[in-house]
PyMOL Python script that loads the backbone (N, CA, C, O; Angstrom):
from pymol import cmd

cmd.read_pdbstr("""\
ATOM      1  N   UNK A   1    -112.555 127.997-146.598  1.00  0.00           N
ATOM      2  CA  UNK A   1    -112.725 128.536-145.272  1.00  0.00           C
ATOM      3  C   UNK A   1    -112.622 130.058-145.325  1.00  0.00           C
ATOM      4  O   UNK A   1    -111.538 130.602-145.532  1.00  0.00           O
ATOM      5  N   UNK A   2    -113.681 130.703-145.150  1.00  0.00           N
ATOM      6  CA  UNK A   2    -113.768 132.030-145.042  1.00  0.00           C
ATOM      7  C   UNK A   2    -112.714 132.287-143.402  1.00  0.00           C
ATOM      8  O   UNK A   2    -112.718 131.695-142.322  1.00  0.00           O
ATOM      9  N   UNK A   3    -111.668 133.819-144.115  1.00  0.00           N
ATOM     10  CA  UNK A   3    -111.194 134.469-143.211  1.00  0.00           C
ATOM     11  C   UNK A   3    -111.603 135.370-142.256  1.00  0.00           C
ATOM     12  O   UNK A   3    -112.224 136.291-142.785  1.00  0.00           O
ATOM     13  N   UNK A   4    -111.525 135.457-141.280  1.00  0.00           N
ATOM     14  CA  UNK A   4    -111.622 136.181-139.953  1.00  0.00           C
ATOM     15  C   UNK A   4    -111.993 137.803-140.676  1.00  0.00           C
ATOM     16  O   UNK A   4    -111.560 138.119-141.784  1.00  0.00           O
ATOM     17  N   UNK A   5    -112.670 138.514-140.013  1.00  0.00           N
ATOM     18  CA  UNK A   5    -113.188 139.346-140.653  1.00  0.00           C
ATOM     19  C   UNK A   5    -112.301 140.868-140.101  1.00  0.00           C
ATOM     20  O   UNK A   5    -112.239 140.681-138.886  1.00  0.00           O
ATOM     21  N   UNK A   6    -111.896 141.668-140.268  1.00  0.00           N
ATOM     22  CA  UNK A   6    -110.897 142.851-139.772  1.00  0.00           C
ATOM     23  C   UNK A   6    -111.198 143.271-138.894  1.00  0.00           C
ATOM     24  O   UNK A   6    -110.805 144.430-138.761  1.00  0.00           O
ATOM     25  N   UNK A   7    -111.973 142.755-137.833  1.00  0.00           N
ATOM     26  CA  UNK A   7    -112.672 143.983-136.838  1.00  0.00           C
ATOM     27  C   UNK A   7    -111.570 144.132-135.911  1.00  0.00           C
ATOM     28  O   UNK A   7    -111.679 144.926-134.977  1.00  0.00           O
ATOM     29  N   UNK A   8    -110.458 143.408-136.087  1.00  0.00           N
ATOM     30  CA  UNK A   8    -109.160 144.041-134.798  1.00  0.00           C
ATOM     31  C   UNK A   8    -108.607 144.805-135.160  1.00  0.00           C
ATOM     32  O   UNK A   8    -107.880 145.350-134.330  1.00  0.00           O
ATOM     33  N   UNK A   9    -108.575 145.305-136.489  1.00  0.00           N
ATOM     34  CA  UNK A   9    -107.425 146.274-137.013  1.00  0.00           C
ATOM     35  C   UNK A   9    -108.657 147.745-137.015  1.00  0.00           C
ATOM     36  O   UNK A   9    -108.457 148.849-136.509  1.00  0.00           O
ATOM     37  N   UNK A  10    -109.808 147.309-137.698  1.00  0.00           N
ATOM     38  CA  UNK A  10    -110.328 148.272-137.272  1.00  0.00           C
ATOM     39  C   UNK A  10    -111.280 148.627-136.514  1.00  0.00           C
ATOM     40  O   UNK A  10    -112.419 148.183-136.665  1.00  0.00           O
ATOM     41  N   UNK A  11    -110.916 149.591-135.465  1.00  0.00           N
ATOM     42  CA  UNK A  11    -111.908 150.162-134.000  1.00  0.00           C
ATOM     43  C   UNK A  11    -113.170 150.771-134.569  1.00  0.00           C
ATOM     44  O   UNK A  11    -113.189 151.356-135.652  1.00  0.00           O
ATOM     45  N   UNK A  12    -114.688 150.534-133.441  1.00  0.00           N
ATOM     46  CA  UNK A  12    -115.546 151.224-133.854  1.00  0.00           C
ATOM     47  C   UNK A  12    -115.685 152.571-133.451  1.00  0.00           C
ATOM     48  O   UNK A  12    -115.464 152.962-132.305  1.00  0.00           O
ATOM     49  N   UNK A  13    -116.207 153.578-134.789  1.00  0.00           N
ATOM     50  CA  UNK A  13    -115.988 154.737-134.506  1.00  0.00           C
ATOM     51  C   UNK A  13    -115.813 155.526-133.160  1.00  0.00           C
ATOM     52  O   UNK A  13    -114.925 156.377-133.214  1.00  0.00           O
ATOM     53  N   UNK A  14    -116.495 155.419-131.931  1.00  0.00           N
ATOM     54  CA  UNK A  14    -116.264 155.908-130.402  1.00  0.00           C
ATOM     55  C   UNK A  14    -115.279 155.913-130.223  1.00  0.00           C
ATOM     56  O   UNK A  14    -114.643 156.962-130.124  1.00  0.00           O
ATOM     57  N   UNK A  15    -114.673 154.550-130.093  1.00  0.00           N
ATOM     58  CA  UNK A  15    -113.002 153.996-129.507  1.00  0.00           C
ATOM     59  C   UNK A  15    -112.102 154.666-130.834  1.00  0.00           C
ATOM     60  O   UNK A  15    -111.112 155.255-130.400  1.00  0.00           O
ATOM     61  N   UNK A  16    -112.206 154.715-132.305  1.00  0.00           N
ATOM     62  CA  UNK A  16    -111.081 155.545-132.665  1.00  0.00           C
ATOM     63  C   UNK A  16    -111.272 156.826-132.181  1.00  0.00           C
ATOM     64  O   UNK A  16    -110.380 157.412-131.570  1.00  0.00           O
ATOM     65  N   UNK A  17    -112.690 157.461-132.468  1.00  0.00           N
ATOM     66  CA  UNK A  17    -112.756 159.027-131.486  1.00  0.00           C
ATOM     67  C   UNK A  17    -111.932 159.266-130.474  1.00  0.00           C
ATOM     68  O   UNK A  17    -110.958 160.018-130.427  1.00  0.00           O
ATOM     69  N   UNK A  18    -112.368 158.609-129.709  1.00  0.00           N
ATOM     70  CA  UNK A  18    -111.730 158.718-128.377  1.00  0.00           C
ATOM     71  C   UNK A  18    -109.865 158.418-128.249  1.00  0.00           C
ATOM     72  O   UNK A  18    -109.199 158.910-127.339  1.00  0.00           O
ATOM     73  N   UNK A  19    -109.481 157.842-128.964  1.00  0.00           N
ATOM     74  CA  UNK A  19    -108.006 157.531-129.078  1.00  0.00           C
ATOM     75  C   UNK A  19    -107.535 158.620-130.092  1.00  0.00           C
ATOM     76  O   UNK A  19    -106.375 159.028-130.153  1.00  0.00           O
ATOM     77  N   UNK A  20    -108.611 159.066-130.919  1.00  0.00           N
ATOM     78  CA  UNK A  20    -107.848 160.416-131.366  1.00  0.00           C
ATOM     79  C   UNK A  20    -108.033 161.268-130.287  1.00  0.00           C
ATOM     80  O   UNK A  20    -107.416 162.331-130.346  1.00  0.00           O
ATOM     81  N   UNK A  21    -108.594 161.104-129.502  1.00  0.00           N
ATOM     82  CA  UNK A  21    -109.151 162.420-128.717  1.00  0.00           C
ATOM     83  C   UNK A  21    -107.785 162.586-127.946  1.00  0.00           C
ATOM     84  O   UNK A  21    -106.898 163.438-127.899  1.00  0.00           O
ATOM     85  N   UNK A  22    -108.066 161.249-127.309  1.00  0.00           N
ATOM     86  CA  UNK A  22    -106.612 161.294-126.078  1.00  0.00           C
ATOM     87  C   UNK A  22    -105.139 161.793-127.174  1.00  0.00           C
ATOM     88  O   UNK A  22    -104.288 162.450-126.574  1.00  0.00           O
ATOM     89  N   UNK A  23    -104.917 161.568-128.341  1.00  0.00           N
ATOM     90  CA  UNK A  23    -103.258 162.028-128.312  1.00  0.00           C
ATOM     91  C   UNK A  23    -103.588 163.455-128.887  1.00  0.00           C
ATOM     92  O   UNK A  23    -102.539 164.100-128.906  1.00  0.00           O
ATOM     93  N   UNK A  24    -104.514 164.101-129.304  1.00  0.00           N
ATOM     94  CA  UNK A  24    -104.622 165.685-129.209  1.00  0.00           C
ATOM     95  C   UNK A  24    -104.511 165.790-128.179  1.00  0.00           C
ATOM     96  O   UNK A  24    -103.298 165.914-128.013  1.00  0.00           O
ATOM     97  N   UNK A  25    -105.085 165.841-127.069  1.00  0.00           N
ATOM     98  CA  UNK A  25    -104.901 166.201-125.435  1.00  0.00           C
ATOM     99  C   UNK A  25    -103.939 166.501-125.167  1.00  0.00           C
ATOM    100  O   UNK A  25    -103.592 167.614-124.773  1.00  0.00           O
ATOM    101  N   UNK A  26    -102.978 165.083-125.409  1.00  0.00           N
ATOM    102  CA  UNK A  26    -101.367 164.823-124.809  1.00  0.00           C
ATOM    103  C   UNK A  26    -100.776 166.235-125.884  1.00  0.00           C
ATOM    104  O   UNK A  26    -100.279 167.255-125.407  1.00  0.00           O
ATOM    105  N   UNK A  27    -100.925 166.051-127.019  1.00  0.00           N
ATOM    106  CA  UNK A  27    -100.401 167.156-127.810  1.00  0.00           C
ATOM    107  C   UNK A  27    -100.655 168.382-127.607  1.00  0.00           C
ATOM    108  O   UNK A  27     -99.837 169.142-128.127  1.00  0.00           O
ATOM    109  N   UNK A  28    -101.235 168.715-127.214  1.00  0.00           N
ATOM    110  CA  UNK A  28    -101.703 170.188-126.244  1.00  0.00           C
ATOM    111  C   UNK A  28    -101.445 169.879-125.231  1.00  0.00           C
ATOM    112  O   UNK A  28    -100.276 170.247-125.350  1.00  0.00           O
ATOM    113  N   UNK A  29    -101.484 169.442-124.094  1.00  0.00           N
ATOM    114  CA  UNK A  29    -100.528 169.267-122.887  1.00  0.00           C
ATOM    115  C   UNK A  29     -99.501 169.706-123.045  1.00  0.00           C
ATOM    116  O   UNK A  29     -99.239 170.716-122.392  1.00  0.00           O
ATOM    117  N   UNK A  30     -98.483 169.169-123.954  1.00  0.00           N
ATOM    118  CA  UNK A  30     -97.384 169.602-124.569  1.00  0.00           C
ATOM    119  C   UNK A  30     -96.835 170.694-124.284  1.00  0.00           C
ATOM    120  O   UNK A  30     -95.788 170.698-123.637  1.00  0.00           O
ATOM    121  N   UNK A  31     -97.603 172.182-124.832  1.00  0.00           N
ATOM    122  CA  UNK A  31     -97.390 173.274-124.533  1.00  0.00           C
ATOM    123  C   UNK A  31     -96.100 173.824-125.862  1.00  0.00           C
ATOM    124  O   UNK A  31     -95.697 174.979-125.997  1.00  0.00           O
ATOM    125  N   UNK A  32     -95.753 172.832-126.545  1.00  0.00           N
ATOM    126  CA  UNK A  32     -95.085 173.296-127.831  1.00  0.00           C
ATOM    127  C   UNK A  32     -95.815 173.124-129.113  1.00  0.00           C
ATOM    128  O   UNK A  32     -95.277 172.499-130.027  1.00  0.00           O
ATOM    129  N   UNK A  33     -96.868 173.575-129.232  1.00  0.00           N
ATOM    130  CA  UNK A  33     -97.750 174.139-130.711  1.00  0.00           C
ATOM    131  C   UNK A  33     -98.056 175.176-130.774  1.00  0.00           C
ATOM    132  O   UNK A  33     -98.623 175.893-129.949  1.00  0.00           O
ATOM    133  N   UNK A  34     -97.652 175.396-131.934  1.00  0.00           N
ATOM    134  CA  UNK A  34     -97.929 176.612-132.208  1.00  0.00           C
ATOM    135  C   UNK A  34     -99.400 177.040-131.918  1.00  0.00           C
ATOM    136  O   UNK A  34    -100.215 176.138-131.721  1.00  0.00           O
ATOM    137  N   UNK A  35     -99.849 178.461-131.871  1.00  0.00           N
ATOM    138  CA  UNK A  35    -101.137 178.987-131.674  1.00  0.00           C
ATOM    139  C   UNK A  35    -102.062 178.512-132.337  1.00  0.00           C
ATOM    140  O   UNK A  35    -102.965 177.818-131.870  1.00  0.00           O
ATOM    141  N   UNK A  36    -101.891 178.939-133.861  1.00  0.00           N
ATOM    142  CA  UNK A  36    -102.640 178.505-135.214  1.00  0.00           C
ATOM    143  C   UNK A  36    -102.811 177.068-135.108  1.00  0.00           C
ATOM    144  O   UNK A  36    -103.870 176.491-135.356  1.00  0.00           O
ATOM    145  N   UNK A  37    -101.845 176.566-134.770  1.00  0.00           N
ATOM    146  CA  UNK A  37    -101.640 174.438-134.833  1.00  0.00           C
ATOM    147  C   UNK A  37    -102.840 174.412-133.675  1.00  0.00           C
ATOM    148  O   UNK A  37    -103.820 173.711-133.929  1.00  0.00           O
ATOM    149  N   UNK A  38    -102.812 175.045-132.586  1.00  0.00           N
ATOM    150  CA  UNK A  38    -103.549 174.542-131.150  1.00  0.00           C
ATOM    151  C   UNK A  38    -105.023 174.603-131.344  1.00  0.00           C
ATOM    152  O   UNK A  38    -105.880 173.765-131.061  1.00  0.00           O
ATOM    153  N   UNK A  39    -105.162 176.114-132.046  1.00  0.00           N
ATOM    154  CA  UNK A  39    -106.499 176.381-131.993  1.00  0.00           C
ATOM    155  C   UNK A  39    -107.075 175.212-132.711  1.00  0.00           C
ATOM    156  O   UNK A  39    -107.873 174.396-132.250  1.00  0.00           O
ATOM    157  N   UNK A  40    -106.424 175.255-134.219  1.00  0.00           N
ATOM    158  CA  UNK A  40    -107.332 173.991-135.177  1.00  0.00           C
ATOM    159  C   UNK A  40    -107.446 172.796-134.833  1.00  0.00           C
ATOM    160  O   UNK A  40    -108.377 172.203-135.377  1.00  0.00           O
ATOM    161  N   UNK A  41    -106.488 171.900-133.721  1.00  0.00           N
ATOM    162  CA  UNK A  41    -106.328 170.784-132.857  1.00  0.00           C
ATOM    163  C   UNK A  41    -107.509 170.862-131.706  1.00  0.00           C
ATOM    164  O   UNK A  41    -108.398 170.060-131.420  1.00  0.00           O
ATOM    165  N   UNK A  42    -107.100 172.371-131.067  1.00  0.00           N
ATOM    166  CA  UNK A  42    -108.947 172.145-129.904  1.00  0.00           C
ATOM    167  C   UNK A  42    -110.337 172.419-131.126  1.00  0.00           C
ATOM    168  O   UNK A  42    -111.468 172.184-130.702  1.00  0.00           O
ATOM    169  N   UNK A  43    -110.214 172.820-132.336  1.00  0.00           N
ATOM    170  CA  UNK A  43    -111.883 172.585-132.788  1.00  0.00           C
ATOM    171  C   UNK A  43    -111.833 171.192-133.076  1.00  0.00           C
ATOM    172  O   UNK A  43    -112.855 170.508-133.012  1.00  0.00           O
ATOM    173  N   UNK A  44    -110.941 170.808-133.327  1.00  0.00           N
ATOM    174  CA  UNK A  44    -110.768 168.782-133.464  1.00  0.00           C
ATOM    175  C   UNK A  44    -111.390 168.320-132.941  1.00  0.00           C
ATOM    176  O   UNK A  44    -112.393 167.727-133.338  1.00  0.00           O
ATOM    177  N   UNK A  45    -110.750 168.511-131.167  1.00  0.00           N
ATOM    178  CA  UNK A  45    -111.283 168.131-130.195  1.00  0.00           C
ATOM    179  C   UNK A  45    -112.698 168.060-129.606  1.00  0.00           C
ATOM    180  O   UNK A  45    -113.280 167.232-128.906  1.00  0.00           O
ATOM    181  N   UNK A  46    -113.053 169.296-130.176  1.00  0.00           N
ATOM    182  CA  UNK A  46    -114.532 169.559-129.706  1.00  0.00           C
ATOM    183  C   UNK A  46    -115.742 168.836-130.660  1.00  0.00           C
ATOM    184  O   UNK A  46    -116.854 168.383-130.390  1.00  0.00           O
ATOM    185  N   UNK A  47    -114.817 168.983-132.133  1.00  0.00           N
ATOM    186  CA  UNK A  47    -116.033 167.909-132.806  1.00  0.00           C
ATOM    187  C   UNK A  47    -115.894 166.156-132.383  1.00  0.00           C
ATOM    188  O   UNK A  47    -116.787 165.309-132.402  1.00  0.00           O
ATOM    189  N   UNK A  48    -114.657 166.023-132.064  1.00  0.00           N
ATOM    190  CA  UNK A  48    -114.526 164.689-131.696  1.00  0.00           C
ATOM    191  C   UNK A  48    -115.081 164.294-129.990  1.00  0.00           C
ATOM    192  O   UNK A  48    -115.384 163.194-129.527  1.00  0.00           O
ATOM    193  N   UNK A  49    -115.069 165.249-129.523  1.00  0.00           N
ATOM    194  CA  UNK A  49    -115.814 165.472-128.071  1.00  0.00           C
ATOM    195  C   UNK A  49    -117.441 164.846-128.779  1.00  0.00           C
ATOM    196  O   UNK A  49    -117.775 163.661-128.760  1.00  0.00           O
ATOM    197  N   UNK A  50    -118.179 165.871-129.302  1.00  0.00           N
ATOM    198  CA  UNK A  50    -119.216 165.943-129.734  1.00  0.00           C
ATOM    199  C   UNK A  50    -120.132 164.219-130.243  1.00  0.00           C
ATOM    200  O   UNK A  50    -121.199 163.606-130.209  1.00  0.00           O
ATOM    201  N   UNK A  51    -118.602 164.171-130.709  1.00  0.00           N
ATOM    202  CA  UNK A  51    -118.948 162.863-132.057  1.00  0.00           C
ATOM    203  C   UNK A  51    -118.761 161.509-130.832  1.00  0.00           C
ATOM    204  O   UNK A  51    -119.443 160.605-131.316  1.00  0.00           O
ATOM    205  N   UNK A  52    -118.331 161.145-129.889  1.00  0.00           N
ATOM    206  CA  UNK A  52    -117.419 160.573-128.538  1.00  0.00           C
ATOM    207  C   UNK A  52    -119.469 160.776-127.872  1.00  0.00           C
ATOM    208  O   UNK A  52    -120.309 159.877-127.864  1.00  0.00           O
ATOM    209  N   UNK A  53    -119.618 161.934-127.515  1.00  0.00           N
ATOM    210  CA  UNK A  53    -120.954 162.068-126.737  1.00  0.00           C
ATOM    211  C   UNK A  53    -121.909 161.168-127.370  1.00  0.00           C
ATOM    212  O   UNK A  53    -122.429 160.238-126.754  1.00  0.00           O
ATOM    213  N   UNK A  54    -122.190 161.486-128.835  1.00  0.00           N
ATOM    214  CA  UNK A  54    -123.777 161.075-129.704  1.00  0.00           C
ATOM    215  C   UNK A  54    -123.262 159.795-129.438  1.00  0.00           C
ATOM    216  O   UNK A  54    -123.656 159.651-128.280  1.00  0.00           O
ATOM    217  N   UNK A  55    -122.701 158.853-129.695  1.00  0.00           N
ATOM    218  CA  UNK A  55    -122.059 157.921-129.881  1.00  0.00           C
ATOM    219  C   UNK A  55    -122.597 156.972-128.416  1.00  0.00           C
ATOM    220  O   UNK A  55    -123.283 155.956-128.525  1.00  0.00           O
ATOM    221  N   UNK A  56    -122.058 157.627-126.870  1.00  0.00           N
ATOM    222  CA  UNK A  56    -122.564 157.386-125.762  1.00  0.00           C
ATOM    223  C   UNK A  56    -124.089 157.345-125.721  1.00  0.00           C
ATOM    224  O   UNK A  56    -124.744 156.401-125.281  1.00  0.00           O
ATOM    225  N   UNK A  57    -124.541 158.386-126.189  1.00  0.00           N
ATOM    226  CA  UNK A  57    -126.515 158.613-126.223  1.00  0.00           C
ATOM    227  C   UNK A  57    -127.100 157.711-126.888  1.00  0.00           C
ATOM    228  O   UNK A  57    -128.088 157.189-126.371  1.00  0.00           O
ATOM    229  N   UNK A  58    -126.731 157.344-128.001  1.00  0.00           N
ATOM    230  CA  UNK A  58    -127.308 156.362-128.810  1.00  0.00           C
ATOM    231  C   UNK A  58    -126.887 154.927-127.953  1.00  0.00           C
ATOM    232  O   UNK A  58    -127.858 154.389-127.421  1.00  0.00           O
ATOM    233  N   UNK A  59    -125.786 154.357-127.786  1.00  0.00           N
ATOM    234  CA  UNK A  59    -125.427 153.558-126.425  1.00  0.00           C
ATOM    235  C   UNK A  59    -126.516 153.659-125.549  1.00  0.00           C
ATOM    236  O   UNK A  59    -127.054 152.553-125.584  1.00  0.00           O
ATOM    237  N   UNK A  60    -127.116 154.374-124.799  1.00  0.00           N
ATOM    238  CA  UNK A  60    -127.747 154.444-123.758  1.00  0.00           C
ATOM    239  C   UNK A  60    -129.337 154.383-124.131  1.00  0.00           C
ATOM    240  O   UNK A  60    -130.205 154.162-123.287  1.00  0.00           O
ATOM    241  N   UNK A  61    -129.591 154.608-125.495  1.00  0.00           N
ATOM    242  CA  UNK A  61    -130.812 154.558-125.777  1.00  0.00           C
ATOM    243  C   UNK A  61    -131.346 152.698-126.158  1.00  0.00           C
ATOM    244  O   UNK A  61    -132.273 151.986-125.772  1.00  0.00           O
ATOM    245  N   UNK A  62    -130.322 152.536-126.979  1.00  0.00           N
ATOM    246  CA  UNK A  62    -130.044 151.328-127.258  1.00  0.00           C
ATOM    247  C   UNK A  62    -130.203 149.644-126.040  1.00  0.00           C
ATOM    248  O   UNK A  62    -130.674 148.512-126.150  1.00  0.00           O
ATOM    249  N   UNK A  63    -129.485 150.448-124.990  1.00  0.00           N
ATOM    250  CA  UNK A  63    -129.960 149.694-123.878  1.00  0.00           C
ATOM    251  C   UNK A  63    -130.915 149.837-123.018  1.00  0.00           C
ATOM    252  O   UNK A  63    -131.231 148.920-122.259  1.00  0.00           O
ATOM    253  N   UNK A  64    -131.606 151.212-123.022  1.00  0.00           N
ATOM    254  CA  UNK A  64    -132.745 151.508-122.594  1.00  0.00           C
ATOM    255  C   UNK A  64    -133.677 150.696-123.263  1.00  0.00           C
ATOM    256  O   UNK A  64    -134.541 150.262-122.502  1.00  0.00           O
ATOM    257  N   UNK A  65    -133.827 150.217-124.882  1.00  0.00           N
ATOM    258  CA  UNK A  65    -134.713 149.863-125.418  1.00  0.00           C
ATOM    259  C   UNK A  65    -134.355 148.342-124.888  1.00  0.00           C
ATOM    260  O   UNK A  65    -135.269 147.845-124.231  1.00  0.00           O
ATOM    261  N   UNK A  66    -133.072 147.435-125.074  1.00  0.00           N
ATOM    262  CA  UNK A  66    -132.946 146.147-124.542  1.00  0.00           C
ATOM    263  C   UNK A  66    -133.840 146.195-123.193  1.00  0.00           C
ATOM    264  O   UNK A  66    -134.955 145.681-123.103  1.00  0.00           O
ATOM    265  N   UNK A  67    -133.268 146.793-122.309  1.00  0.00           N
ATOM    266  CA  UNK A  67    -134.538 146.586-120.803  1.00  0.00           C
ATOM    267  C   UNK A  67    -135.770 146.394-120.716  1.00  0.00           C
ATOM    268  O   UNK A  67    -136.334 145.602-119.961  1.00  0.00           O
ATOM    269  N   UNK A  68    -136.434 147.394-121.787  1.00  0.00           N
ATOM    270  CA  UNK A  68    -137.311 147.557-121.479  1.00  0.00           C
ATOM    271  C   UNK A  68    -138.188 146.258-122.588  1.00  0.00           C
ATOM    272  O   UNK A  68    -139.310 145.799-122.376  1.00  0.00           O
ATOM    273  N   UNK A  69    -137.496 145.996-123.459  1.00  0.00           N
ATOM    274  CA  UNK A  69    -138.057 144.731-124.208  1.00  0.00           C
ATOM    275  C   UNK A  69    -137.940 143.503-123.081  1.00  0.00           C
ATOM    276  O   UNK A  69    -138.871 142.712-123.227  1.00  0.00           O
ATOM    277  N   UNK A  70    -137.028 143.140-121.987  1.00  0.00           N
ATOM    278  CA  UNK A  70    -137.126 141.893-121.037  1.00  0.00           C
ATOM    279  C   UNK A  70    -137.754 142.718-119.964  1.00  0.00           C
ATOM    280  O   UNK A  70    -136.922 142.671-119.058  1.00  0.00           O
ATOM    281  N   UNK A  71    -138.673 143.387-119.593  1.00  0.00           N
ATOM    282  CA  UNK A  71    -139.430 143.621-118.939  1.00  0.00           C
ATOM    283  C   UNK A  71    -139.066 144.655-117.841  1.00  0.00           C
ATOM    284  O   UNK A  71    -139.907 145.215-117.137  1.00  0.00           O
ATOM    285  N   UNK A  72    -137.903 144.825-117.778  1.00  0.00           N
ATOM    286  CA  UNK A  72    -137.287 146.151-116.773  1.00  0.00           C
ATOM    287  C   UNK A  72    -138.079 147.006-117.175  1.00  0.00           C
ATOM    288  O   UNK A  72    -138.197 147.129-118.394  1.00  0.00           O
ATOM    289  N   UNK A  73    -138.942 147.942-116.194  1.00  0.00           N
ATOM    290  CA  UNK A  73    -139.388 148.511-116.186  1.00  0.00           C
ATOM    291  C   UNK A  73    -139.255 150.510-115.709  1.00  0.00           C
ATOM    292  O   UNK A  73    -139.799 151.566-116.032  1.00  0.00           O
ATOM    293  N   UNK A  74    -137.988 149.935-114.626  1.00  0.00           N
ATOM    294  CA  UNK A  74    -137.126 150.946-114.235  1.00  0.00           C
ATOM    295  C   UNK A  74    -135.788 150.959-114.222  1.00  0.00           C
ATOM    296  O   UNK A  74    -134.905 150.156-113.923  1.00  0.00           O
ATOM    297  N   UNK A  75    -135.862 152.405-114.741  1.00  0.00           N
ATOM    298  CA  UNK A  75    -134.197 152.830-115.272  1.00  0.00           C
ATOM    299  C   UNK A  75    -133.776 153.843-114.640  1.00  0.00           C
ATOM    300  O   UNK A  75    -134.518 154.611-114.028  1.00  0.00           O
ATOM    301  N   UNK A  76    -132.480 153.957-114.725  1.00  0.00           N
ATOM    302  CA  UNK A  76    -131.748 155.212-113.742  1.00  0.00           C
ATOM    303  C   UNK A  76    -131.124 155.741-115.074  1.00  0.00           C
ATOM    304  O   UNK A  76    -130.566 155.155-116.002  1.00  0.00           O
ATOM    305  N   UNK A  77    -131.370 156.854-114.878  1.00  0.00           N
ATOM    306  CA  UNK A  77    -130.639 157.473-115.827  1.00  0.00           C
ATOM    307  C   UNK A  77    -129.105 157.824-115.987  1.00  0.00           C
ATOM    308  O   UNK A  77    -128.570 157.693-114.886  1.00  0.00           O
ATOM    309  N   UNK A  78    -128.264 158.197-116.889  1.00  0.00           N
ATOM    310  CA  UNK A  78    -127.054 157.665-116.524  1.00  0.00           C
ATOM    311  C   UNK A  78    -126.468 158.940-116.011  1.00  0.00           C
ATOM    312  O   UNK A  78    -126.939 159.859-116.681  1.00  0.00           O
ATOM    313  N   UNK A  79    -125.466 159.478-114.916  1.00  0.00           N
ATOM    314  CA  UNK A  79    -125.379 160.573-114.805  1.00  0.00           C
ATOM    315  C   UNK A  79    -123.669 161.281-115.308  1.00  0.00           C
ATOM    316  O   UNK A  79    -122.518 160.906-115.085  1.00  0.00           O
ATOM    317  N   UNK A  80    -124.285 162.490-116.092  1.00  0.00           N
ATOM    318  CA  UNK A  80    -123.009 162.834-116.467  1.00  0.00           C
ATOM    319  C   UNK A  80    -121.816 162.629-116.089  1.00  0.00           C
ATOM    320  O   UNK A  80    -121.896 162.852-114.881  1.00  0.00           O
ATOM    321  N   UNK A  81    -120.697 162.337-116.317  1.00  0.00           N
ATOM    322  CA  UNK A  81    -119.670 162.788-115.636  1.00  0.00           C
ATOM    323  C   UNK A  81    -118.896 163.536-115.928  1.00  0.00           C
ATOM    324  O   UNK A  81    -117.928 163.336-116.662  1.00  0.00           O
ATOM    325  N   UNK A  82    -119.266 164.723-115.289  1.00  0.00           N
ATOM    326  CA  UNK A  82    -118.440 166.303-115.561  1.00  0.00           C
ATOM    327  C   UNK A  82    -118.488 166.404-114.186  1.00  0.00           C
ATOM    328  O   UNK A  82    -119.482 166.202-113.488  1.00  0.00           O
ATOM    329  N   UNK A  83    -116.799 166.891-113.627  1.00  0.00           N
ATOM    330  CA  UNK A  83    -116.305 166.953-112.941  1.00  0.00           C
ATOM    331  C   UNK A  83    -116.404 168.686-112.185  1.00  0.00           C
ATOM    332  O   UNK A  83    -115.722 168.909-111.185  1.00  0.00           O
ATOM    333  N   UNK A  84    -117.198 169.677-112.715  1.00  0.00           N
ATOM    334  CA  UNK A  84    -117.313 171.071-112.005  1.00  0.00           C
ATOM    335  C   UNK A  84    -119.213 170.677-111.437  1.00  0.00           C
ATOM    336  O   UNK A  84    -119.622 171.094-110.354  1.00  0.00           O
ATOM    337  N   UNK A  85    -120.104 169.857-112.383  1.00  0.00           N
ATOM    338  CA  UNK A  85    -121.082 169.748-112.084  1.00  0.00           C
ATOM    339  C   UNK A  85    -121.966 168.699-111.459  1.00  0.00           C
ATOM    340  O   UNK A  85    -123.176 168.477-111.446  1.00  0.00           O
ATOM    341  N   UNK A  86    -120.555 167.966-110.787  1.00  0.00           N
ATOM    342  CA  UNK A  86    -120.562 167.075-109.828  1.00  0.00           C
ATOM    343  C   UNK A  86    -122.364 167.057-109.228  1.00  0.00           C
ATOM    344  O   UNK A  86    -123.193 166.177-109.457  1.00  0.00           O
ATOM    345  N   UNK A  87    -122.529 168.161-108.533  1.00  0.00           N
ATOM    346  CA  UNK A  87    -123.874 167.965-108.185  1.00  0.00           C
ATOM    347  C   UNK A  87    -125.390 168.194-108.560  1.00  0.00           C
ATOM    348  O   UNK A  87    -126.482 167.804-108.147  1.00  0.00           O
ATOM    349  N   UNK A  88    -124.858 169.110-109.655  1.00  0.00           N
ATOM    350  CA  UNK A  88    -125.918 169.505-110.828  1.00  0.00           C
ATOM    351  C   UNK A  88    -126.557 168.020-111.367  1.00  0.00           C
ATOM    352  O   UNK A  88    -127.756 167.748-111.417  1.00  0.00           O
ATOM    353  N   UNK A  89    -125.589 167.267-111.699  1.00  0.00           N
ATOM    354  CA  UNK A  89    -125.945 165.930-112.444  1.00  0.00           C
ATOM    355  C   UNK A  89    -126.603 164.965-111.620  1.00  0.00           C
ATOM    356  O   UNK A  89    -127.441 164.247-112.167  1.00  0.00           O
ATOM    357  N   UNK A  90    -126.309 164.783-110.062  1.00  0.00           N
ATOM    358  CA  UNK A  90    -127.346 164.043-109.285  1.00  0.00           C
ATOM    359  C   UNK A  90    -128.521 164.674-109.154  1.00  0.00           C
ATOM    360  O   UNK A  90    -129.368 163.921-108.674  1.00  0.00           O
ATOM    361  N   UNK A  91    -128.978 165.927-109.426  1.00  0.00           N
ATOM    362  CA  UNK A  91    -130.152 166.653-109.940  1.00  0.00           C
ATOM    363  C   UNK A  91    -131.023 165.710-110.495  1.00  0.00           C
ATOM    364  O   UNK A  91    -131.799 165.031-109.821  1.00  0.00           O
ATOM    365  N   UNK A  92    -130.886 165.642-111.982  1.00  0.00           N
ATOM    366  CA  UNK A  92    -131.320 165.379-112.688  1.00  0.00           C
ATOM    367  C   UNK A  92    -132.152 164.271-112.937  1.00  0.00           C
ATOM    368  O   UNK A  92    -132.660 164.117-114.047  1.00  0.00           O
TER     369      UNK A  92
END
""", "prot")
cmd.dss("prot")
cmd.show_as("cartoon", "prot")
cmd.util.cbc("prot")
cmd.orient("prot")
């Protein structure tokens, strides 16, 4: 009898991104790191931001292509959620 395969222990890349993402946050929240520690923790952040986004796009392309293979023909596009460009993004 073949064993259960590891996928609980290990997360797919997005969800560890993102769970690294969140305890840098909390760790800068903090407000006790050093300068040097903070700065190299927010470029972390920003590649793991980055890496968290492609991750979503490819997601969204992915189900764009499912729809449109069962015949959906119309799609809404998904709209950012950034919270200063609240209305920029219903733009779009």
């Amino acid at each position: 009898m073949k064993s259960k395969p590891q996928r609980d222990t290990k997360l797919p890349d997005f969800e560890q991104s993102l769970l690294e993402l969140e305890a840098l946050v909390a760790r800068l929240e903090q407000g006790d790191v050093p300068l040097e520690e903070a700065l190299k923790t927010f470029e972390r952040g920003v590649a793991l931001t980055r890496q968290c986004q492609t991750a979503l796009r490819t997601a969204q392309q992915k189900v764009e292509v499912l729809l449109a293979r069962n015949g959906e023909e119309t799609l809404e596009p998904f709209a950012e959620d950034d919270d200063e460009d609240d209305a920029d993004d219903t733009a779009r």
